[in-house]
N, C-alpha and C positions, 0 to 999 in steps of 0.2 A: 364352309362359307359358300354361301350364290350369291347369284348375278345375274342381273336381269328376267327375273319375272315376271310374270304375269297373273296378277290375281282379280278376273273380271269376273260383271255378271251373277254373281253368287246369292241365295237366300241363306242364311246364317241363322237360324230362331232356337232359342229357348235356349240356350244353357244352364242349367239349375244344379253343377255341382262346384263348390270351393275349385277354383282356380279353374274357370273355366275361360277360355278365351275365344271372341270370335274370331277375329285376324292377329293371326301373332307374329312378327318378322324379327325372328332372333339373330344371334351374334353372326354381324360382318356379314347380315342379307344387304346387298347395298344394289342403288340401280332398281328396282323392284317398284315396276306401279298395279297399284290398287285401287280400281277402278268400277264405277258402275255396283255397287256391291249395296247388298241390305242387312246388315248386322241388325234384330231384333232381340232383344229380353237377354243379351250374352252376355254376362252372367245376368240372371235372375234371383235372385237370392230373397228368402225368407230374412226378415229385421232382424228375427235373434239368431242368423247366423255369422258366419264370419266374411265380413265383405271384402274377395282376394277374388282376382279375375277382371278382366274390362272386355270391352266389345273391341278393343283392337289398342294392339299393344307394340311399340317401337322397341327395341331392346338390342343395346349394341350395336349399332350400326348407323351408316351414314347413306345419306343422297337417296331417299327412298319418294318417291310421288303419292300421294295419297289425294283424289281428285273424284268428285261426283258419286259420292257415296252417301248413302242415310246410316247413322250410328243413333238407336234411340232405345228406349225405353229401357236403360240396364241399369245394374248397380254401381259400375264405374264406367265411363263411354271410353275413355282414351286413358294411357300411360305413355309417358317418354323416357324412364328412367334411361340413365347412363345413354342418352343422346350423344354422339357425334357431329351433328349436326347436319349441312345441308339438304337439310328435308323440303318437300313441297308437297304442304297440306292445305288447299285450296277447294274453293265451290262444294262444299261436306253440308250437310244436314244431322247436325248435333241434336239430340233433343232427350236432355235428361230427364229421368221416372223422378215420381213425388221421393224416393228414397235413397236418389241417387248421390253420391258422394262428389265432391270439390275439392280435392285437394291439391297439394302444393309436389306432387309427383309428374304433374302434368307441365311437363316445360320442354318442348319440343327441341332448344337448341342450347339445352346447357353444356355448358362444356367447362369441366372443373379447371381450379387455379394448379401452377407448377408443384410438383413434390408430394400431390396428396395422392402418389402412388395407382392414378387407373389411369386405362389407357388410353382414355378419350384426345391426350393430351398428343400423341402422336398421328391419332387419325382425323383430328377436327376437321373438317368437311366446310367449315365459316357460315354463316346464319343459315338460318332456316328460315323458310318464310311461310308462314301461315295468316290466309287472309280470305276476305271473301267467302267466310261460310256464314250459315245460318244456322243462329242459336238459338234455343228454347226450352224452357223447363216446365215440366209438371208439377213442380214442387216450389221452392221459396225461390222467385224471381227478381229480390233484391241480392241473393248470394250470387249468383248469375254475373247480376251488373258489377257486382267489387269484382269478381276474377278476370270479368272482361274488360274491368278499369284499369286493373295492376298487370295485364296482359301489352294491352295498347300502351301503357308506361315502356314497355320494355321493344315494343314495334311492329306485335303482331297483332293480326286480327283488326288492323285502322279501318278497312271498309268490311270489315262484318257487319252484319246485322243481326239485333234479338227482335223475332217475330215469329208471331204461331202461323206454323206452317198448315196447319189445319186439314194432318194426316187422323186415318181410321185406326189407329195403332191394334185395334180388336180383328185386324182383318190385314193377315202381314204377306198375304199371298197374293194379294192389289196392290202392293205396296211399289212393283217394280215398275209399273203405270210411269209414276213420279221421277225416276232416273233417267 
């Protein structure tokens, strides 16, 4: 396990193999901000391959800062599995590829019910707050709006916003202009 990190500044591009991750803070990194950073194309992945990997990924662990970062054009932007919880993922520039994946993996402060055996239930960290980023997709812009509906049902994400940020994505080495 660590503590307190520091992960700034960083260009992050192309990932193009299964399980590729651009920022990954695995088991009991806790205390850890992530900042200033540009995760592009991480994972990349061809359609008919197998889409495992995101541009930045939570996993086991609690109380990590994730703030003023662009996460864009990948096959999966973010993961929280086996959250912990009190995270703070604020001011982010999310901004999903036409192929990019939505799914129900993505829950920043779950934290499982008594007796189903993981250990989340001894380290819960209490909510997480994720708010104030900007969202946008290159692909189906009403699937967008249902996760960002069934997100804000549960408390996150009340003052984000969906709007095109109206990035070069062809050109990811201007991109830090923007942070």
């Amino acid at each position: 396990a660590s503590h307190h990190n520091v992960i700034r500044n960083n260009l992050i591009y192309c990932g193009r193999r299964d399980y590729s991750y651009g920022i990954y803070l695995d088991d009991e990194e806790i205390d850890t901000s992530v900042e200033d950073n540009i995760v592009l194309e991480c994972p990349k992945l061809a359609a008919a391959e197998p889409q495992k990997g995101a541009a930045f990924l939570l996993h086991d662990n609690p109380r990590n800062t994730v703030r003023n970062n662009i996460f864009a054009d990948s096959s999966r932007l973010f993961r929280f599995p086996n959250s912990y919880g009190g995270h703070t993922i604020v001011r982010n520039l999310f901004v999903f590829g036409k192929r990019s994946l939505f799914d129900e993996t993505r829950d920043p402060a779950a934290v499982p019910g008594p007796g189903d055996g993981r250990r989340q239930v001894d380290w819960d960290a209490g909510a997480s707050i994720m708010d104030y980023n900007l969202y946008w997709t290159m692909g189906d812009r009403a699937e967008l709006d249902t996760v960002l509906e069934r997100w804000r049902k549960r408390g996150w994400d009340r003052n984000s916003v969906v709007a095109d940020p109206q990035l070069r994505l062809d050109d990811p080495l201007h991109l830090d202009a923007l942070v």
